[in-house]
PDB file of N, CA, C and O in Angstrom:
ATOM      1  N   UNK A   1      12.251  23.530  30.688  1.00  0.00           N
ATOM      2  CA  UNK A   1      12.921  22.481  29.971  1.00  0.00           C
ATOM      3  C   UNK A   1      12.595  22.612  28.480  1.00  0.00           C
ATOM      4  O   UNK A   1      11.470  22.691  27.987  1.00  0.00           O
ATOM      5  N   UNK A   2      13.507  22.619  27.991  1.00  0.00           N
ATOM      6  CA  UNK A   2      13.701  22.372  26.041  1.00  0.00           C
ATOM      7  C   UNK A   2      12.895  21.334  25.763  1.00  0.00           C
ATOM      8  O   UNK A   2      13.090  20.323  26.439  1.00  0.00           O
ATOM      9  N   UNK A   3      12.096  21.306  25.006  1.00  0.00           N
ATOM     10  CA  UNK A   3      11.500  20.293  23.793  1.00  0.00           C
ATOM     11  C   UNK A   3      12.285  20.275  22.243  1.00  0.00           C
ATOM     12  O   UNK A   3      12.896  21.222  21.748  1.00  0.00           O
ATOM     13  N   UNK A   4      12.135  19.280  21.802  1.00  0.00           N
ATOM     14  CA  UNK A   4      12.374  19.042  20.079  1.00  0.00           C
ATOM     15  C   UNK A   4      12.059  20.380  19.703  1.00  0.00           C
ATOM     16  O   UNK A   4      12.781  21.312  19.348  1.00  0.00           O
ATOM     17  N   UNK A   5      10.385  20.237  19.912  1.00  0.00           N
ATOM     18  CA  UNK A   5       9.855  21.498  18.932  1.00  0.00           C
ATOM     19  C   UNK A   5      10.921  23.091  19.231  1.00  0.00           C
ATOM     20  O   UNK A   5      10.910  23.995  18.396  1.00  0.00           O
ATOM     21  N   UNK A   6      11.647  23.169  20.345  1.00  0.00           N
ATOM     22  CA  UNK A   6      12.297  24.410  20.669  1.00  0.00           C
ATOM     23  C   UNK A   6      13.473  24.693  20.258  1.00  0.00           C
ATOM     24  O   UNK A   6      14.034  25.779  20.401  1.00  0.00           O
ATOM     25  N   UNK A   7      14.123  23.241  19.460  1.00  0.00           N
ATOM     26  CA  UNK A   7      15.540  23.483  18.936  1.00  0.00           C
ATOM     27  C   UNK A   7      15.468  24.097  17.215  1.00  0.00           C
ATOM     28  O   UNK A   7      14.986  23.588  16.203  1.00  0.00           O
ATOM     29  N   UNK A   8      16.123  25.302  17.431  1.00  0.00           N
ATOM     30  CA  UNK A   8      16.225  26.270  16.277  1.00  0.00           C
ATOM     31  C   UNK A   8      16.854  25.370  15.336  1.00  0.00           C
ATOM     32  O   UNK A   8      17.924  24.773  15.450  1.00  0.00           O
ATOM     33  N   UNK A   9      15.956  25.368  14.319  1.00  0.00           N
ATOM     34  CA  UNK A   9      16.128  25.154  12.747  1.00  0.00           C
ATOM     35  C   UNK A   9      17.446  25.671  12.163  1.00  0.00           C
ATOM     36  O   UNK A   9      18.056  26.693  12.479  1.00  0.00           O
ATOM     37  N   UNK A  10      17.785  24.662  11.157  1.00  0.00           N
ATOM     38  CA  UNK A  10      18.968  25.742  10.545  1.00  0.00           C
ATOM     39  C   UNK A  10      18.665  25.911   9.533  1.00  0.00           C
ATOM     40  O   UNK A  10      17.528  25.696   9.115  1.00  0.00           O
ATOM     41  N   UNK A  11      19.955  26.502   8.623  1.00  0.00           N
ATOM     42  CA  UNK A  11      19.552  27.448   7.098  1.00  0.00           C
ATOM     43  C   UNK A  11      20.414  26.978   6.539  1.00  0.00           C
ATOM     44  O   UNK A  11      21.602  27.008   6.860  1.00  0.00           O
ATOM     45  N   UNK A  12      19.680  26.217   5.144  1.00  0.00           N
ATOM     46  CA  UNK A  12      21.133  25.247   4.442  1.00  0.00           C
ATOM     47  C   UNK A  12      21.045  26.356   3.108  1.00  0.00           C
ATOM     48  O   UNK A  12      20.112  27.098   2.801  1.00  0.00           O
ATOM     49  N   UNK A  13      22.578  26.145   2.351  1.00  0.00           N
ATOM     50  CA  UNK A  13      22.267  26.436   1.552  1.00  0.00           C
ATOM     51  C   UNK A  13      22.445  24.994   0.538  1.00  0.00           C
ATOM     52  O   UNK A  13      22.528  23.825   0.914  1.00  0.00           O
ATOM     53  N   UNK A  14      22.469  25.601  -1.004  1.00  0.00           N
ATOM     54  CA  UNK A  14      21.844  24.973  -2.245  1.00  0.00           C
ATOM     55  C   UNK A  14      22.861  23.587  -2.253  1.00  0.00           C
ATOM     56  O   UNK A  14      22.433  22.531  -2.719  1.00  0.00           O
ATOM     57  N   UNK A  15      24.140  23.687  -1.736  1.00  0.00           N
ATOM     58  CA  UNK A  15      24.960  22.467  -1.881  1.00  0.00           C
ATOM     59  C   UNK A  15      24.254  21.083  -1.362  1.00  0.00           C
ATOM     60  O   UNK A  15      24.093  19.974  -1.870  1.00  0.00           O
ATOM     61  N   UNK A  16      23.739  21.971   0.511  1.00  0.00           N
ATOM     62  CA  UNK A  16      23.642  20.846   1.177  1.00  0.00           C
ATOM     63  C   UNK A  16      21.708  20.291   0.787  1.00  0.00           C
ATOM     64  O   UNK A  16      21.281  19.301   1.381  1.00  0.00           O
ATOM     65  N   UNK A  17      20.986  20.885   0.014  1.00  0.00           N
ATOM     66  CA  UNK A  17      19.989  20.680  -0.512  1.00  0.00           C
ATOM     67  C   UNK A  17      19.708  19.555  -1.792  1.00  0.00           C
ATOM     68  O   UNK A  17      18.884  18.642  -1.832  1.00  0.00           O
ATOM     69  N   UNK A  18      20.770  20.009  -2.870  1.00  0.00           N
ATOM     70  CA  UNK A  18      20.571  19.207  -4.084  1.00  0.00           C
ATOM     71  C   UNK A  18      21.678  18.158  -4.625  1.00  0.00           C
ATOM     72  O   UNK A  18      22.855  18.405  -4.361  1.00  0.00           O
ATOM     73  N   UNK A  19      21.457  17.354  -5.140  1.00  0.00           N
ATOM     74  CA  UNK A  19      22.640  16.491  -5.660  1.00  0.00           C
ATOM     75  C   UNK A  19      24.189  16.962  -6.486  1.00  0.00           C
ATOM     76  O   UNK A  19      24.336  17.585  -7.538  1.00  0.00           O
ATOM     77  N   UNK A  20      25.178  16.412  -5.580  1.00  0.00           N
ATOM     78  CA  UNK A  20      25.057  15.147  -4.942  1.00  0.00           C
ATOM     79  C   UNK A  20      25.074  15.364  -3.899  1.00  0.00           C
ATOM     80  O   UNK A  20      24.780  14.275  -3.406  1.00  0.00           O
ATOM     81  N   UNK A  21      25.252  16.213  -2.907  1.00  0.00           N
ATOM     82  CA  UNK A  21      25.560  16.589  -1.614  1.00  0.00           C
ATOM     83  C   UNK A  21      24.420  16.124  -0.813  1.00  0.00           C
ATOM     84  O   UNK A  21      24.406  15.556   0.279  1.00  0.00           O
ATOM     85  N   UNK A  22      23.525  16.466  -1.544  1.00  0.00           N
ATOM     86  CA  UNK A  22      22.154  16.785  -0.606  1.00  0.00           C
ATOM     87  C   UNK A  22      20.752  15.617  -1.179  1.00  0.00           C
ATOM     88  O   UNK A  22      20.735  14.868  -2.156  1.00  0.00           O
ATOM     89  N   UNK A  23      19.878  15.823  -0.307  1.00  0.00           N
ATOM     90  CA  UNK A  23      19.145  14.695  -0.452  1.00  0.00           C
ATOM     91  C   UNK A  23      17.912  14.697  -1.631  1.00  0.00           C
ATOM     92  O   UNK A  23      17.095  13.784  -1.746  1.00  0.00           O
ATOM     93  N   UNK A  24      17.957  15.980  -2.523  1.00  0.00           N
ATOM     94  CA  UNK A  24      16.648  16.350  -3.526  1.00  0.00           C
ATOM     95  C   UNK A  24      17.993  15.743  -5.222  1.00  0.00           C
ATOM     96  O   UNK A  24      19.100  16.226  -5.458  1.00  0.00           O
ATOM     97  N   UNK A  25      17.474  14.942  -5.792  1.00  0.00           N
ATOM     98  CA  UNK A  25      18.553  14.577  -6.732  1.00  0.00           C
ATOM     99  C   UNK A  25      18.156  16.080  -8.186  1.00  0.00           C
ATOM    100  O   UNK A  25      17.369  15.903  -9.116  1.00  0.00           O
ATOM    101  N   UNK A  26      18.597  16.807  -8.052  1.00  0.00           N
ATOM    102  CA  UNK A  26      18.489  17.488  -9.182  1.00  0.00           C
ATOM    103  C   UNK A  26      19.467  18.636  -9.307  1.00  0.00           C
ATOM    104  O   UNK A  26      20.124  19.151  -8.401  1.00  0.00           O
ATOM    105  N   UNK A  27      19.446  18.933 -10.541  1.00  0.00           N
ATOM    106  CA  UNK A  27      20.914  19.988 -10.728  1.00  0.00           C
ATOM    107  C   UNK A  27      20.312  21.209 -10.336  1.00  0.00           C
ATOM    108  O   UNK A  27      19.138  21.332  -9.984  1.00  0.00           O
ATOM    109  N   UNK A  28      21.453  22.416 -10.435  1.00  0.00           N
ATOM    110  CA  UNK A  28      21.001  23.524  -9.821  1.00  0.00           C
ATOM    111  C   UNK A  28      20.390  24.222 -11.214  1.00  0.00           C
ATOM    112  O   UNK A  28      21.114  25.129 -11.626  1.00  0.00           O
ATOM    113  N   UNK A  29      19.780  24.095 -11.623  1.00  0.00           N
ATOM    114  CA  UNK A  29      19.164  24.825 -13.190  1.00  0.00           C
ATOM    115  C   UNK A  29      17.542  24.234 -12.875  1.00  0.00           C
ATOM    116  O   UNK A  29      16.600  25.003 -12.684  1.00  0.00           O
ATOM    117  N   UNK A  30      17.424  22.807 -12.863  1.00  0.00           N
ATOM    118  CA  UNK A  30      16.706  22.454 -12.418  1.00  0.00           C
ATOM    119  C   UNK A  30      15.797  22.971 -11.157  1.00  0.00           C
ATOM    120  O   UNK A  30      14.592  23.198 -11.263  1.00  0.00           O
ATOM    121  N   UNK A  31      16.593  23.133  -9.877  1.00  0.00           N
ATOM    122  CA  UNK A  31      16.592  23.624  -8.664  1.00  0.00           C
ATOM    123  C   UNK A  31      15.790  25.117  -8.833  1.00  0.00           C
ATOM    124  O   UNK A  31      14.626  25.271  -8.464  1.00  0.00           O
ATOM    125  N   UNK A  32      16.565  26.128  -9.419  1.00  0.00           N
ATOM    126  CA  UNK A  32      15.937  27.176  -9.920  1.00  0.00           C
ATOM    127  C   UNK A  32      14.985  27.495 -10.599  1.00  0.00           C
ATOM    128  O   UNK A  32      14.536  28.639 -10.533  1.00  0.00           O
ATOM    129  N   UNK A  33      14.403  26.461 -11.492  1.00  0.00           N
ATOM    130  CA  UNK A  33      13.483  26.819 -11.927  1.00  0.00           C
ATOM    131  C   UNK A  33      11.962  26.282 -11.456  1.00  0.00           C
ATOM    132  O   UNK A  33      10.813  26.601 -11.761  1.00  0.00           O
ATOM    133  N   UNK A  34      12.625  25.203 -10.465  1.00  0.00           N
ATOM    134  CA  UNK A  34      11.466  25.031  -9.831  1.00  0.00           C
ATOM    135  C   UNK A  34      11.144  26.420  -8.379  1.00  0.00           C
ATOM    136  O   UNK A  34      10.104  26.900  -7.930  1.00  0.00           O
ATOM    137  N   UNK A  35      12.308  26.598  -8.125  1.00  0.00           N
ATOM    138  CA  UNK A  35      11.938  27.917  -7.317  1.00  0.00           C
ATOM    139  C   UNK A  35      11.332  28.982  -7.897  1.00  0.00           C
ATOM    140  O   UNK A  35      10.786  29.582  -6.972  1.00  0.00           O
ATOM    141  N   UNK A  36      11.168  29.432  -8.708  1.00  0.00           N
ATOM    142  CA  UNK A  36      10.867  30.438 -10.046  1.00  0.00           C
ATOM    143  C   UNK A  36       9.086  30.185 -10.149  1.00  0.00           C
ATOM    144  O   UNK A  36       8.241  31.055 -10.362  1.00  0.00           O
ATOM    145  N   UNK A  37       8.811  28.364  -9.870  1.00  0.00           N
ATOM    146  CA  UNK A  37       7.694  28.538 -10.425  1.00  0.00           C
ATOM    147  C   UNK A  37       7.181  28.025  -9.293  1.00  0.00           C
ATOM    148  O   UNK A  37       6.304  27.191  -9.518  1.00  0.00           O
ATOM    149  N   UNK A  38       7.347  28.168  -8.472  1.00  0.00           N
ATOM    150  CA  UNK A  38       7.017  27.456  -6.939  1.00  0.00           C
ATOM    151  C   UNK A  38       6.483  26.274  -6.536  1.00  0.00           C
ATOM    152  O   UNK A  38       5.457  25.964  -5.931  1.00  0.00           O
ATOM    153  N   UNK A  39       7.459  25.641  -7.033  1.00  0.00           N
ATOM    154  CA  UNK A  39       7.531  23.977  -7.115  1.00  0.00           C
ATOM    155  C   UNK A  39       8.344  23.873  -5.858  1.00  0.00           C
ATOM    156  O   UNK A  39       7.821  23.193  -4.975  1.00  0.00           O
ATOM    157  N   UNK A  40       9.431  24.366  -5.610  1.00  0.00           N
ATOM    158  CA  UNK A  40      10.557  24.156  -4.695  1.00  0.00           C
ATOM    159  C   UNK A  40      10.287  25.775  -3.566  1.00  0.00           C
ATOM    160  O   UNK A  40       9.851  26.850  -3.979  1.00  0.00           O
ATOM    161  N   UNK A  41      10.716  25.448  -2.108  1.00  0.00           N
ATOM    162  CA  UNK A  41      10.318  26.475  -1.559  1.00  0.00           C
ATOM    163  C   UNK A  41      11.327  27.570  -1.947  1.00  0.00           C
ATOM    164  O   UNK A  41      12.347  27.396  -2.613  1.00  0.00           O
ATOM    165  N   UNK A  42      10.799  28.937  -1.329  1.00  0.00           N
ATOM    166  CA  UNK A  42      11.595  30.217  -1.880  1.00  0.00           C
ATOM    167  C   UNK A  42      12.974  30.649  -0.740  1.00  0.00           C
ATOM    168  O   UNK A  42      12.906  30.658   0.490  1.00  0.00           O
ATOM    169  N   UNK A  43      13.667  30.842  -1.232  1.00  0.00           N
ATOM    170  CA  UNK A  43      14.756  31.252  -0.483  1.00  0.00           C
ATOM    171  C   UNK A  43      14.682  32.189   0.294  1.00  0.00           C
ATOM    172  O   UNK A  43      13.627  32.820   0.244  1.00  0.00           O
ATOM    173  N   UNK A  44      15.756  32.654   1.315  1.00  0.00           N
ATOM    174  CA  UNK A  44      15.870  33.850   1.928  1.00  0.00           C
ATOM    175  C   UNK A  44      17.429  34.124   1.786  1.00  0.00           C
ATOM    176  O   UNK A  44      18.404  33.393   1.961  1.00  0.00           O
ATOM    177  N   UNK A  45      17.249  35.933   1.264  1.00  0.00           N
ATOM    178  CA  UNK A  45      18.718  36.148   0.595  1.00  0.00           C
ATOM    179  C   UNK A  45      19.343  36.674   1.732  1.00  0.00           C
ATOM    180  O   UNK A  45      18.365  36.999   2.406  1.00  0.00           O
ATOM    181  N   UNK A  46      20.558  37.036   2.528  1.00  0.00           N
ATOM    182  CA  UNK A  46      21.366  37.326   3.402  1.00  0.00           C
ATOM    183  C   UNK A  46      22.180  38.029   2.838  1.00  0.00           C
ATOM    184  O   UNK A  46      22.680  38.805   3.653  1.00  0.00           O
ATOM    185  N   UNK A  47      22.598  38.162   1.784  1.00  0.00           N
ATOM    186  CA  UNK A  47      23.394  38.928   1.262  1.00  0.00           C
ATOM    187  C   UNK A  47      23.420  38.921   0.318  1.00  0.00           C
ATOM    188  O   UNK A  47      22.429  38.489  -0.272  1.00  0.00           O
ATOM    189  N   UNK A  48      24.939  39.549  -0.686  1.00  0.00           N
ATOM    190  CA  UNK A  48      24.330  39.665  -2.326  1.00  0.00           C
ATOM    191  C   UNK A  48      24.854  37.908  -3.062  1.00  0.00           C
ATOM    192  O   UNK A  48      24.769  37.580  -4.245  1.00  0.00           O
ATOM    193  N   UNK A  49      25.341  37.113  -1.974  1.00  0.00           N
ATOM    194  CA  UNK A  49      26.442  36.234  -2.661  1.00  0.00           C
ATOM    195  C   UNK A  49      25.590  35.070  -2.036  1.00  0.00           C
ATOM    196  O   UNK A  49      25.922  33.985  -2.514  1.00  0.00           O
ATOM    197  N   UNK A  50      24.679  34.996  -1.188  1.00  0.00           N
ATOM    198  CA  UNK A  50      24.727  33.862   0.311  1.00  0.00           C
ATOM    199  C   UNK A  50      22.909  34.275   0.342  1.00  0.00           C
ATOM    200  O   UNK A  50      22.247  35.204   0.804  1.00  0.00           O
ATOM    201  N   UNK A  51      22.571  32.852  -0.518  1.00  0.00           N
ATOM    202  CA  UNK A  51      21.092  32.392  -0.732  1.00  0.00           C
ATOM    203  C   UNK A  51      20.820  31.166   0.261  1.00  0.00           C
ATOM    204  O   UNK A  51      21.472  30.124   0.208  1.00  0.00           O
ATOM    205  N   UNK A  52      19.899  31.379   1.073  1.00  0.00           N
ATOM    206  CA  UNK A  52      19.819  29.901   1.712  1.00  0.00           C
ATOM    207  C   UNK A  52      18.067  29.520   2.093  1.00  0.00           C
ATOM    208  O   UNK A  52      17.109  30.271   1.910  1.00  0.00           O
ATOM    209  N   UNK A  53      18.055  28.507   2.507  1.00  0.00           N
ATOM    210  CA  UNK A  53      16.700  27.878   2.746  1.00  0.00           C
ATOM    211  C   UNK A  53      16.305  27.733   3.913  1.00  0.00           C
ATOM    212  O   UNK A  53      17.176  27.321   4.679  1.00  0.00           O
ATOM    213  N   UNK A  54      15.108  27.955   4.439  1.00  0.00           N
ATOM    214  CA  UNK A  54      14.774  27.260   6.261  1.00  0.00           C
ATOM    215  C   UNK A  54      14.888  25.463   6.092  1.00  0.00           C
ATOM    216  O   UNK A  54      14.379  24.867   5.143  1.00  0.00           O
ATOM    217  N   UNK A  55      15.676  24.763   7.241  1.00  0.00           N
ATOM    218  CA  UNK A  55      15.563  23.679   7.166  1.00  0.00           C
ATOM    219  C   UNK A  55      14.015  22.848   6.910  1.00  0.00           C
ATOM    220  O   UNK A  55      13.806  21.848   6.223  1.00  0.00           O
ATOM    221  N   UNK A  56      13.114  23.607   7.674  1.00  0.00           N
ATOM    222  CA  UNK A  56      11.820  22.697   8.078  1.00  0.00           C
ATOM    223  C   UNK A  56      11.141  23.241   6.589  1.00  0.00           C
ATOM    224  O   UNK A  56       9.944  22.958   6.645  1.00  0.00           O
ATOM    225  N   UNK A  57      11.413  23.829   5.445  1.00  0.00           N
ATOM    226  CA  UNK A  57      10.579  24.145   4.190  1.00  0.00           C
ATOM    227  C   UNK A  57      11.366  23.174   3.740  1.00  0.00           C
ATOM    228  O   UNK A  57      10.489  22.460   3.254  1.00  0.00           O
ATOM    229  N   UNK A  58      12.387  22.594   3.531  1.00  0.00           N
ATOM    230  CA  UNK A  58      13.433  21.470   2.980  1.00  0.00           C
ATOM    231  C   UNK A  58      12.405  20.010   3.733  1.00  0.00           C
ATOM    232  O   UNK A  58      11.935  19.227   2.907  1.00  0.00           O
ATOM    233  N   UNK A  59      12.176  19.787   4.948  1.00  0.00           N
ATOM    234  CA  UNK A  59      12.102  18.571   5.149  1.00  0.00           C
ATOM    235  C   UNK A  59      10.781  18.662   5.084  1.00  0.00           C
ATOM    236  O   UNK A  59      10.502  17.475   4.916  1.00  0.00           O
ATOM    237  N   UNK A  60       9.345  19.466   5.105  1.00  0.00           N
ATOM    238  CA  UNK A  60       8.147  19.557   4.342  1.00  0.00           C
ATOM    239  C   UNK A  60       8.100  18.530   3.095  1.00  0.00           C
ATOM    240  O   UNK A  60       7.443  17.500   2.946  1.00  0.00           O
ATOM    241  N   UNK A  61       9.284  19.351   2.026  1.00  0.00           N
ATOM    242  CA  UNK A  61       9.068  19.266   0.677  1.00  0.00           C
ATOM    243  C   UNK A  61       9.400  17.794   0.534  1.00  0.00           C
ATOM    244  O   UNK A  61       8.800  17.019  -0.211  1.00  0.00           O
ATOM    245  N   UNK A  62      10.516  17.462   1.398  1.00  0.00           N
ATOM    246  CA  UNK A  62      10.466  15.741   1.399  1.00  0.00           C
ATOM    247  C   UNK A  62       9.765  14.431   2.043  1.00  0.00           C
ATOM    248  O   UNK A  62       9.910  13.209   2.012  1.00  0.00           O
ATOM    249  N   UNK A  63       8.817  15.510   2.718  1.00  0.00           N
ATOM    250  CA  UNK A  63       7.952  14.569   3.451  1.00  0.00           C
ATOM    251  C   UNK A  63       6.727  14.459   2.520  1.00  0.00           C
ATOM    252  O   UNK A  63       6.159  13.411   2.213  1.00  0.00           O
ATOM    253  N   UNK A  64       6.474  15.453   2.203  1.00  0.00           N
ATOM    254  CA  UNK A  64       5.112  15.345   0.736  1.00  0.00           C
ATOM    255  C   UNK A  64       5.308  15.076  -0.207  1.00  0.00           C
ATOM    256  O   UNK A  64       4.346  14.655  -0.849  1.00  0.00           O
ATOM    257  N   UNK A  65       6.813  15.150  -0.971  1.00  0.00           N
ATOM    258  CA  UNK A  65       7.208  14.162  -2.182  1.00  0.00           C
ATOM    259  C   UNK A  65       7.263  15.372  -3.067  1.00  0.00           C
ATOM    260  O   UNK A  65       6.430  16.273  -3.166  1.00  0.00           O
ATOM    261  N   UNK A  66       8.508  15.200  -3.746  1.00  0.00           N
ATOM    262  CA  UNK A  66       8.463  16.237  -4.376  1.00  0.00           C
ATOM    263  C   UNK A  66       7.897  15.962  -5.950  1.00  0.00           C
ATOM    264  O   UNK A  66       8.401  15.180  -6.756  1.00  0.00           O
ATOM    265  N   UNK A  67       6.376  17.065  -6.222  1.00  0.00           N
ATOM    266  CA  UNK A  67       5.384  17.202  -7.618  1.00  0.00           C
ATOM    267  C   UNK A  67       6.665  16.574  -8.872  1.00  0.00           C
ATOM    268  O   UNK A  67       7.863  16.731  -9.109  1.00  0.00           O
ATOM    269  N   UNK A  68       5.832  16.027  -9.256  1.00  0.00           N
ATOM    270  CA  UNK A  68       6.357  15.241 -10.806  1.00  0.00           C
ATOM    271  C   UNK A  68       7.656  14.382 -10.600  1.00  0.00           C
ATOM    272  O   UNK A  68       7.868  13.848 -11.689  1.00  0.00           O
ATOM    273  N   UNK A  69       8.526  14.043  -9.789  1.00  0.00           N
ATOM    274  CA  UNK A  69       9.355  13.643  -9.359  1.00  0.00           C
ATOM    275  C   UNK A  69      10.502  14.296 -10.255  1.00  0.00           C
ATOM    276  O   UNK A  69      10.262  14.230 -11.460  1.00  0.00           O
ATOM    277  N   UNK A  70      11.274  14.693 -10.028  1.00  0.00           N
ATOM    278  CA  UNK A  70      12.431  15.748 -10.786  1.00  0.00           C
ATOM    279  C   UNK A  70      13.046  14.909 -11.421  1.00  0.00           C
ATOM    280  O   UNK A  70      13.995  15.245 -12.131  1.00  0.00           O
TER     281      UNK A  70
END
């Protein structure tokens, strides 16, 4: 039998992450440069066009609050 813990994570990308779409309020300049300085978690690239994130490094970062508030 399946548990919570066994249902595969998904991979958002930057829309469904940052404002307004998404639940971190900051622009994508912003977004980047906190990835840059590892404020925000690091991506995983899939291709040359298609950057995306693990869900559970997204809901971490909102469960601990995100440093300096953006």
């Amino acid at each position: 039998m399946k548990t919570h813990d066994d249902v595969p994570k998904r991979l958002l990308r930057i829309t469904e992450i940052i404002a307004p779409g998404g639940p971190i309020p900051v622009g994508k300049s912003t977004w980047w440069e906190g990835v840059k300085s590892g404020r925000f978690p690091q991506p995983i690239k899939l291709g040359p066009r298609i950057t995306v994130w693990r869900e559970d490094d997204i809901e971490a970062l909102l469960a601990n609050g995100i440093e300096g508030d953006a």
